[in-house]
mmCIF file of the N, C-alpha and C atoms, coordinates in Angstrom:
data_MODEL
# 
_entry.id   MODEL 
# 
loop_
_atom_site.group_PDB 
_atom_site.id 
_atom_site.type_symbol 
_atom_site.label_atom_id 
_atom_site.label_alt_id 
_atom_site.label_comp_id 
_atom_site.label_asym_id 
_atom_site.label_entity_id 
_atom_site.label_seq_id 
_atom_site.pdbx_PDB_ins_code 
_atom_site.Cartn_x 
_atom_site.Cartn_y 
_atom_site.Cartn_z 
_atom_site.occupancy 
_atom_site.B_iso_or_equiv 
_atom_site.pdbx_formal_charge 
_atom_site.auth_seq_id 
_atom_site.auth_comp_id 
_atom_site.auth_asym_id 
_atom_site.auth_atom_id 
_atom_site.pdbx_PDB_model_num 
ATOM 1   N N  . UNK A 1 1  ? -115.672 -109.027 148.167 1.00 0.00 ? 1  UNK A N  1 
ATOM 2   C CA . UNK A 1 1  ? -115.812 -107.651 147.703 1.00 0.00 ? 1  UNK A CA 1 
ATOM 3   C C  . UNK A 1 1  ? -116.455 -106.779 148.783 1.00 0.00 ? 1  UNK A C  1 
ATOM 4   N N  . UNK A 1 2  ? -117.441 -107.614 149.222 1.00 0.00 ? 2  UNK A N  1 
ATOM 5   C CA . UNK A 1 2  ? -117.736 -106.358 150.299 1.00 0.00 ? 2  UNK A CA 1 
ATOM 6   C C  . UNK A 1 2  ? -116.854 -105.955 151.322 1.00 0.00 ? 2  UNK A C  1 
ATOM 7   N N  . UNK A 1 3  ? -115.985 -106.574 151.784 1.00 0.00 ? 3  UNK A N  1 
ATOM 8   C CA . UNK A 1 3  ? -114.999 -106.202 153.085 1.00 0.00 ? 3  UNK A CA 1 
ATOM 9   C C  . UNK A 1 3  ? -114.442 -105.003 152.373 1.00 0.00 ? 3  UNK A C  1 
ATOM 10  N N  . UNK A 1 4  ? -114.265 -104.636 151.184 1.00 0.00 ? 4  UNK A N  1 
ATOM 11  C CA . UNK A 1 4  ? -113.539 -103.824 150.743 1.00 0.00 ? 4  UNK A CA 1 
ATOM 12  C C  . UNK A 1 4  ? -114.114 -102.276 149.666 1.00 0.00 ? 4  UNK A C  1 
ATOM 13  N N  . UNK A 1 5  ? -115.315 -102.750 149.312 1.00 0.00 ? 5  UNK A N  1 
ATOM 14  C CA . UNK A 1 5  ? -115.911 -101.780 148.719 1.00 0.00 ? 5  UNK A CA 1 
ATOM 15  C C  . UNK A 1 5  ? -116.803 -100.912 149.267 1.00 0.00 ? 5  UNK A C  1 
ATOM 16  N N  . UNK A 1 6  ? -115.739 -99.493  149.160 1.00 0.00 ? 6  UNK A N  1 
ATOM 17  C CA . UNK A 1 6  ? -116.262 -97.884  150.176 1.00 0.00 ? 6  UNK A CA 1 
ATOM 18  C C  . UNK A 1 6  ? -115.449 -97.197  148.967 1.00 0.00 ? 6  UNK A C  1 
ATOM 19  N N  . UNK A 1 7  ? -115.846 -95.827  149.000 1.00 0.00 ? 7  UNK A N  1 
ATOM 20  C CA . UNK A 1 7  ? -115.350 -94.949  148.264 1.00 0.00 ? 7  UNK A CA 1 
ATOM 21  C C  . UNK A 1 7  ? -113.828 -94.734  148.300 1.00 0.00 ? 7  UNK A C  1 
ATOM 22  N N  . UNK A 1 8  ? -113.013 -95.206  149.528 1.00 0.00 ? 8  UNK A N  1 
ATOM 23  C CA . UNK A 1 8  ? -111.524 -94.969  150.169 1.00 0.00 ? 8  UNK A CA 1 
ATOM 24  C C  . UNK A 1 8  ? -110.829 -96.085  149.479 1.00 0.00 ? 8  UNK A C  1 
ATOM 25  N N  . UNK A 1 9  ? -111.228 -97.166  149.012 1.00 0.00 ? 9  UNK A N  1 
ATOM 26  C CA . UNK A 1 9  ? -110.245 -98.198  147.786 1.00 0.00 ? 9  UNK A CA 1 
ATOM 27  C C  . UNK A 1 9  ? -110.812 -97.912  146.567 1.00 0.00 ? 9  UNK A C  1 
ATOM 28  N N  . UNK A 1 10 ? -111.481 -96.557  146.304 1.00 0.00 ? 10 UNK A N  1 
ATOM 29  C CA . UNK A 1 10 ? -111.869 -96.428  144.340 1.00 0.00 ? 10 UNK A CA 1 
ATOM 30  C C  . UNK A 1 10 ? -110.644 -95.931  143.783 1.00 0.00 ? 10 UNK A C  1 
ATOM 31  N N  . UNK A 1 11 ? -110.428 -96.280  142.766 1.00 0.00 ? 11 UNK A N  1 
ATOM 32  C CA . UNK A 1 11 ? -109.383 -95.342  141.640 1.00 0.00 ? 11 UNK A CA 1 
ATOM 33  C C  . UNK A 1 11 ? -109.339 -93.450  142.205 1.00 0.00 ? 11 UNK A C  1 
ATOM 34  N N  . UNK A 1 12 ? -110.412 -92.991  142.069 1.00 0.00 ? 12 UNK A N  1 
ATOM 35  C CA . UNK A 1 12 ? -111.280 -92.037  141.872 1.00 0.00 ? 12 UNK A CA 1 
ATOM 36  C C  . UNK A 1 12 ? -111.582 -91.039  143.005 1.00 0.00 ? 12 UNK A C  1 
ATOM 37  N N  . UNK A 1 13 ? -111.357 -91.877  144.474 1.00 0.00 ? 13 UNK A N  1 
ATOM 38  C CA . UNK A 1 13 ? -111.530 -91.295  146.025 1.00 0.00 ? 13 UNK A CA 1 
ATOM 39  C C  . UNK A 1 13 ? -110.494 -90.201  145.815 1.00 0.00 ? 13 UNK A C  1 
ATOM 40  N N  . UNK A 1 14 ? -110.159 -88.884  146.099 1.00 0.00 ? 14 UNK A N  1 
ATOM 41  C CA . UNK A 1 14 ? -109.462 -88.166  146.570 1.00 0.00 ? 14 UNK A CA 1 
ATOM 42  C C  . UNK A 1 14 ? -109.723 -87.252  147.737 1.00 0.00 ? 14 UNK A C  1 
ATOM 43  N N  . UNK A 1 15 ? -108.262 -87.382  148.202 1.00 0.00 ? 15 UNK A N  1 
ATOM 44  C CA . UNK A 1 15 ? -108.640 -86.511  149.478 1.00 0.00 ? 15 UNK A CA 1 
ATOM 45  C C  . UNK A 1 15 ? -107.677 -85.254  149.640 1.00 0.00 ? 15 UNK A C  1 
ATOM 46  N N  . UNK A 1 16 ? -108.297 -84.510  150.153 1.00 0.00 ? 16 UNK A N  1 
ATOM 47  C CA . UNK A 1 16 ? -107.089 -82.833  150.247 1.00 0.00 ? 16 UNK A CA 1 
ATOM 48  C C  . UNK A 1 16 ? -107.546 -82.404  151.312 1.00 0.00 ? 16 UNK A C  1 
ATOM 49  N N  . UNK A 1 17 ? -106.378 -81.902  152.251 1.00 0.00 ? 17 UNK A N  1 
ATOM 50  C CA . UNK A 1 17 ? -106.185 -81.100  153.422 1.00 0.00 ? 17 UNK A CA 1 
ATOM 51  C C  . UNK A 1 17 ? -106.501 -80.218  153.234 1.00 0.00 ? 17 UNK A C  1 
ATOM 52  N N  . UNK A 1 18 ? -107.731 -79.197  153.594 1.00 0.00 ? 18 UNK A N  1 
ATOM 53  C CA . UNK A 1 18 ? -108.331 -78.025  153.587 1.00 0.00 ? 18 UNK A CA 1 
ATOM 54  C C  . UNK A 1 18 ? -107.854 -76.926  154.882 1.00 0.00 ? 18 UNK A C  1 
ATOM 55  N N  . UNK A 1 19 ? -107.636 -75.565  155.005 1.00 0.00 ? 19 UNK A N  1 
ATOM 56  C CA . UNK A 1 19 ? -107.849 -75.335  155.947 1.00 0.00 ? 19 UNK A CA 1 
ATOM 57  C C  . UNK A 1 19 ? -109.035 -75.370  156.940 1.00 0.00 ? 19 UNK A C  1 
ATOM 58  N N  . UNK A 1 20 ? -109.825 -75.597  156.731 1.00 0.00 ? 20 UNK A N  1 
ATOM 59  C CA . UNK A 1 20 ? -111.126 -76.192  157.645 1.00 0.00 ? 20 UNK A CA 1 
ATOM 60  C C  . UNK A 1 20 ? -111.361 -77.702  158.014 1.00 0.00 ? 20 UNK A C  1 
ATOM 61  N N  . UNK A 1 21 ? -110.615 -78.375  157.856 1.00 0.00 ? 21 UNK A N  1 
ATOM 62  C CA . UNK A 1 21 ? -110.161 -79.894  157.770 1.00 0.00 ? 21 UNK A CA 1 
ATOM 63  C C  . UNK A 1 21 ? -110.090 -80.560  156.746 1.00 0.00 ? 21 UNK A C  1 
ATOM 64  N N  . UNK A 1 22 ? -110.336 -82.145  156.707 1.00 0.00 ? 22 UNK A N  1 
ATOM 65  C CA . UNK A 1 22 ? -110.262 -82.531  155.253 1.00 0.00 ? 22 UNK A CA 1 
ATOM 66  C C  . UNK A 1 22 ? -111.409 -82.396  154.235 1.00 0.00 ? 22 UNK A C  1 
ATOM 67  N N  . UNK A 1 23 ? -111.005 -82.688  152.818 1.00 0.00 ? 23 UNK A N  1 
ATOM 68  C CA . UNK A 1 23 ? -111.793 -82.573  152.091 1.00 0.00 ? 23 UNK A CA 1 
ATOM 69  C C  . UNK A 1 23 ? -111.889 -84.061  151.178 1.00 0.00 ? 23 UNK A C  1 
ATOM 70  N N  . UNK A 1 24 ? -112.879 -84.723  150.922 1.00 0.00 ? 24 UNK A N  1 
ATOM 71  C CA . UNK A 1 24 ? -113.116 -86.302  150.561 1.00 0.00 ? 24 UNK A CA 1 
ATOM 72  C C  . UNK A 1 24 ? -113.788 -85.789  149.277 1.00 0.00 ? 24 UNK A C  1 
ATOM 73  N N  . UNK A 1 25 ? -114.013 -86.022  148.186 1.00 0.00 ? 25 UNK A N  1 
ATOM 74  C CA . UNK A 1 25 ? -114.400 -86.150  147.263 1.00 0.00 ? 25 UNK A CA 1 
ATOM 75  C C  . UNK A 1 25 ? -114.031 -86.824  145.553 1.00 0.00 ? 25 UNK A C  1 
ATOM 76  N N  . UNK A 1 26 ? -115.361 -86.924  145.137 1.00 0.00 ? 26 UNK A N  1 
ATOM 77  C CA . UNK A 1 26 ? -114.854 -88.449  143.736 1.00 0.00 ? 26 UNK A CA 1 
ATOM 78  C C  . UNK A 1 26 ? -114.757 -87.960  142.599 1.00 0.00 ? 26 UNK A C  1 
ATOM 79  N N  . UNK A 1 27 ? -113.351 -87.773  142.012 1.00 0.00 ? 27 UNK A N  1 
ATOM 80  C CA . UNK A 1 27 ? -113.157 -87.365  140.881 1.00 0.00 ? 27 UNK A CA 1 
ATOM 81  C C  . UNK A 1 27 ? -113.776 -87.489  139.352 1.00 0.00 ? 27 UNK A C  1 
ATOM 82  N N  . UNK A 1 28 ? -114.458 -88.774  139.414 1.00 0.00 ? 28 UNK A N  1 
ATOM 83  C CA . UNK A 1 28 ? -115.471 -89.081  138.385 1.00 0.00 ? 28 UNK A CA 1 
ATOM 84  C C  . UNK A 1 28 ? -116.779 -88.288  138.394 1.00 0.00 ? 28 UNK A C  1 
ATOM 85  N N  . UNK A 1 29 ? -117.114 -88.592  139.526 1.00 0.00 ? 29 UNK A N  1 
ATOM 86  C CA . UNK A 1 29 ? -118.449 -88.086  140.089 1.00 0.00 ? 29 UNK A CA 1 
ATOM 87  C C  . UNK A 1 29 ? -118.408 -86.650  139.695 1.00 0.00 ? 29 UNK A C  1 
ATOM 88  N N  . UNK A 1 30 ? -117.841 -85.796  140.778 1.00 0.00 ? 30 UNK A N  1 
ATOM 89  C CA . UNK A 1 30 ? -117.477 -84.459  140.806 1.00 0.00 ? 30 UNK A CA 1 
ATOM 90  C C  . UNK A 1 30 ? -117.883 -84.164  142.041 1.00 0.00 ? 30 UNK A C  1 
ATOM 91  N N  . UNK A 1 31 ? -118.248 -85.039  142.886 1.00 0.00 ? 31 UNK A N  1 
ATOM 92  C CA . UNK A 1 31 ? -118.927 -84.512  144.293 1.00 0.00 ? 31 UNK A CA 1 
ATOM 93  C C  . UNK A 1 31 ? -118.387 -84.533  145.523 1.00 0.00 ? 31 UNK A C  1 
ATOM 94  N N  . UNK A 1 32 ? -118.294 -84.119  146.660 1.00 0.00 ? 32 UNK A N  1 
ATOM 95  C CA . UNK A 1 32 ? -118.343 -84.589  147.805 1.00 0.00 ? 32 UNK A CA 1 
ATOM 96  C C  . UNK A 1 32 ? -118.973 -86.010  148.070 1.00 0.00 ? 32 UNK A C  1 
ATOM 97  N N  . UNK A 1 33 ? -117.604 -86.654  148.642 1.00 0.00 ? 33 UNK A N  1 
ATOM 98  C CA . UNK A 1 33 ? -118.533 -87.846  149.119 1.00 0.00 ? 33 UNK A CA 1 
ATOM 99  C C  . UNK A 1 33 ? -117.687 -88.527  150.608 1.00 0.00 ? 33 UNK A C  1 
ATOM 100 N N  . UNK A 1 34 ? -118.097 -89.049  151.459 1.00 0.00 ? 34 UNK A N  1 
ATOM 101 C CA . UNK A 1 34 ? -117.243 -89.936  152.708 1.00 0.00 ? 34 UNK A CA 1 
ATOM 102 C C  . UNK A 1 34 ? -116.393 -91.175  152.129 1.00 0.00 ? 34 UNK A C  1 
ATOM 103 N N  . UNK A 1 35 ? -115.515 -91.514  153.067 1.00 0.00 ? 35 UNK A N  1 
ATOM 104 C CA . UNK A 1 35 ? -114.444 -92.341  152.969 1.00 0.00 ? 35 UNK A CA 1 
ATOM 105 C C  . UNK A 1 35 ? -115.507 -93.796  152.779 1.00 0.00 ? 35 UNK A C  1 
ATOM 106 N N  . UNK A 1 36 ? -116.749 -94.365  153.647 1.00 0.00 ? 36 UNK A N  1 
ATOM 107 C CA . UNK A 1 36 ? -117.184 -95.452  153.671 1.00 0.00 ? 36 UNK A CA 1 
ATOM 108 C C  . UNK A 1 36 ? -118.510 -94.926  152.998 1.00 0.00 ? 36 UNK A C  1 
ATOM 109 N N  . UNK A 1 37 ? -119.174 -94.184  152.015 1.00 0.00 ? 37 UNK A N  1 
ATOM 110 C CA . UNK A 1 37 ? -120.014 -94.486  151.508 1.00 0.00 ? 37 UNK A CA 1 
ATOM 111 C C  . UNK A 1 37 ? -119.419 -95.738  150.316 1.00 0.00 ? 37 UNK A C  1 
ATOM 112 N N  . UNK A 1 38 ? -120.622 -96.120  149.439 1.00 0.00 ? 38 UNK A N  1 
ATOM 113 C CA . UNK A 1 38 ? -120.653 -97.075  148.544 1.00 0.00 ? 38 UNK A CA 1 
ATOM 114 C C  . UNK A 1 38 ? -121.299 -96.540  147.531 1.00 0.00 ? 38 UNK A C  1 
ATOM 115 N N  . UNK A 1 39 ? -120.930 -96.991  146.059 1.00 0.00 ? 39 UNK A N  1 
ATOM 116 C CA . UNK A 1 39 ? -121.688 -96.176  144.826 1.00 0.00 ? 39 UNK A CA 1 
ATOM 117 C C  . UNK A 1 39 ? -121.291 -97.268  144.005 1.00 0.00 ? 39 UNK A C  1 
ATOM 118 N N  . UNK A 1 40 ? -122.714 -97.666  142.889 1.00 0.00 ? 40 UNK A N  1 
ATOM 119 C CA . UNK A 1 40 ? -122.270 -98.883  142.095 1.00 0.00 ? 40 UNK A CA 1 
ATOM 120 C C  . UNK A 1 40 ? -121.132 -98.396  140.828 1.00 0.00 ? 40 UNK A C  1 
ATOM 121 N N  . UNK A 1 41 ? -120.401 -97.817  140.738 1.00 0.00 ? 41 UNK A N  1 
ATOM 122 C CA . UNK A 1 41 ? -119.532 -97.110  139.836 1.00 0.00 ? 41 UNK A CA 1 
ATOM 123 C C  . UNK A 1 41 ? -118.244 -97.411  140.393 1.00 0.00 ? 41 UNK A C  1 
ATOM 124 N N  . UNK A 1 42 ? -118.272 -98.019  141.427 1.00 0.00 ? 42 UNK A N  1 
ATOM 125 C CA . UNK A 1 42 ? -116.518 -98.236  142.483 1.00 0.00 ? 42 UNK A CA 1 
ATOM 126 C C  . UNK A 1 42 ? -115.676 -99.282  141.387 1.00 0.00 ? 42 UNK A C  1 
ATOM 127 N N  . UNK A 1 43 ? -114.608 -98.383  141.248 1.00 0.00 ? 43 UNK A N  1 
ATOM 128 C CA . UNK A 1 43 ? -113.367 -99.230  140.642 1.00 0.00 ? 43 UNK A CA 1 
ATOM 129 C C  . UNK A 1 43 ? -112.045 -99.199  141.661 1.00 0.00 ? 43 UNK A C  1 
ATOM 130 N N  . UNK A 1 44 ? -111.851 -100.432 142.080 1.00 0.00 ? 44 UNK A N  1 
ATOM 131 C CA . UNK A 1 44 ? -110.907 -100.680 143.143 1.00 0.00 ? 44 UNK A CA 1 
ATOM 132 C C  . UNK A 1 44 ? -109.655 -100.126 142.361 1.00 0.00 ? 44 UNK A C  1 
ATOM 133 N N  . UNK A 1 45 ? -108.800 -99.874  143.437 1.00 0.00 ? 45 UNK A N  1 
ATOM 134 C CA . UNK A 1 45 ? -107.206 -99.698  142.720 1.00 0.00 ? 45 UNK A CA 1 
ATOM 135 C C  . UNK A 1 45 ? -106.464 -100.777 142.749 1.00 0.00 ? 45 UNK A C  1 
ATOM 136 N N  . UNK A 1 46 ? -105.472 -100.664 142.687 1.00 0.00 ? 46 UNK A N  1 
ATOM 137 C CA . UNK A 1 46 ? -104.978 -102.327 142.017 1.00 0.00 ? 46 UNK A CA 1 
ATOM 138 C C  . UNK A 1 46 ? -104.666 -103.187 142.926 1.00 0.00 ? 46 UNK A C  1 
ATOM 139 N N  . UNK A 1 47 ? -103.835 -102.297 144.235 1.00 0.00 ? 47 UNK A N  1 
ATOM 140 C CA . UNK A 1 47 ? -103.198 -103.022 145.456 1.00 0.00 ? 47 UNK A CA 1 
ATOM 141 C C  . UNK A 1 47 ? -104.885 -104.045 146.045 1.00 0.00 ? 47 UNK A C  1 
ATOM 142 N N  . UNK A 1 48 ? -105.902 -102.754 146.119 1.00 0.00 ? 48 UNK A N  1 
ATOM 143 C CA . UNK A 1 48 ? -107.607 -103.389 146.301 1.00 0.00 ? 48 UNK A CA 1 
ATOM 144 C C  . UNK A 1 48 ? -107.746 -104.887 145.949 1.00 0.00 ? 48 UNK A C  1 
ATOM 145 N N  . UNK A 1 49 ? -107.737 -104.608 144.608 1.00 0.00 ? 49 UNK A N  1 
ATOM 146 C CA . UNK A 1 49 ? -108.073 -105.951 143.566 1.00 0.00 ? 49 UNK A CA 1 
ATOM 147 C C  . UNK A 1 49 ? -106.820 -106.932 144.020 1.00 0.00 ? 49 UNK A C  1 
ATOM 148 N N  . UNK A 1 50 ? -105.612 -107.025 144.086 1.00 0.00 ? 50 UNK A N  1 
ATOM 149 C CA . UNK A 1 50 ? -104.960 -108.248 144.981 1.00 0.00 ? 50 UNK A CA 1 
ATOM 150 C C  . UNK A 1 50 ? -105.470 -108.800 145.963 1.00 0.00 ? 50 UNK A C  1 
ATOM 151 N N  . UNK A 1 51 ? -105.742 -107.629 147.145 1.00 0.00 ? 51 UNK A N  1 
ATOM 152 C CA . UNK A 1 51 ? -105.913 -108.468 148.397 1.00 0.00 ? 51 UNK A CA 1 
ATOM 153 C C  . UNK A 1 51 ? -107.615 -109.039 148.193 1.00 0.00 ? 51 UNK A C  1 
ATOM 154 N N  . UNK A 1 52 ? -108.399 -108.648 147.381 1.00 0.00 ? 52 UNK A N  1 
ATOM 155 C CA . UNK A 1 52 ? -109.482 -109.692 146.612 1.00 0.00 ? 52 UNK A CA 1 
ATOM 156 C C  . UNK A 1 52 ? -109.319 -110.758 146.392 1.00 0.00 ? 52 UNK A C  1 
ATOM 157 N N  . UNK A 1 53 ? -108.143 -111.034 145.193 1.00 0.00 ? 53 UNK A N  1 
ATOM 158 C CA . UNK A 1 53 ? -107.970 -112.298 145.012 1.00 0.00 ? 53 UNK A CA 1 
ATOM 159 C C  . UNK A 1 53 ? -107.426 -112.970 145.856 1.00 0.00 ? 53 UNK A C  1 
ATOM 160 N N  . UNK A 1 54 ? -106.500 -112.473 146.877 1.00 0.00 ? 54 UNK A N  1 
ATOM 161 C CA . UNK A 1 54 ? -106.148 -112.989 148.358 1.00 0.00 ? 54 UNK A CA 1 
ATOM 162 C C  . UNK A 1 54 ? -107.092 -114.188 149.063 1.00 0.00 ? 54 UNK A C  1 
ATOM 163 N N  . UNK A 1 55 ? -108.011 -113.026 149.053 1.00 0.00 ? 55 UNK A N  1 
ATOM 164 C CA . UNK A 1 55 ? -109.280 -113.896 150.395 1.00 0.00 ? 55 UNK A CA 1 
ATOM 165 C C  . UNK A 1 55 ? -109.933 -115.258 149.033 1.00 0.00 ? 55 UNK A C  1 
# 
């Protein structure tokens, strides 16, 4: 789990092209947040949770 848990494999990460560059923020949350922070609320997306059971 840790190789993989950052805000950029949550359900929840979205990202939008701003004209001032990009924009990262967590739809649950409601906030701004970075691609590699961590928050105990992370729900992987599904492709995530395979390559889990992978390793």
């Amino acid at each position: 789990m840790k190789d993989y848990h950052c805000c950029a494999t949550c359900l929840h990460f979205k990202a939008e092209k701003k004209a001032g560059g990009m924009l990262y923020y967590c739809k649950r949350l409601g906030y701004e947040t970075k691609s590699s922070y961590k928050f105990n609320c992370w729900s992987p997306r599904d492709e995530i949770k395979k390559l889990m059971e992978k390793k």
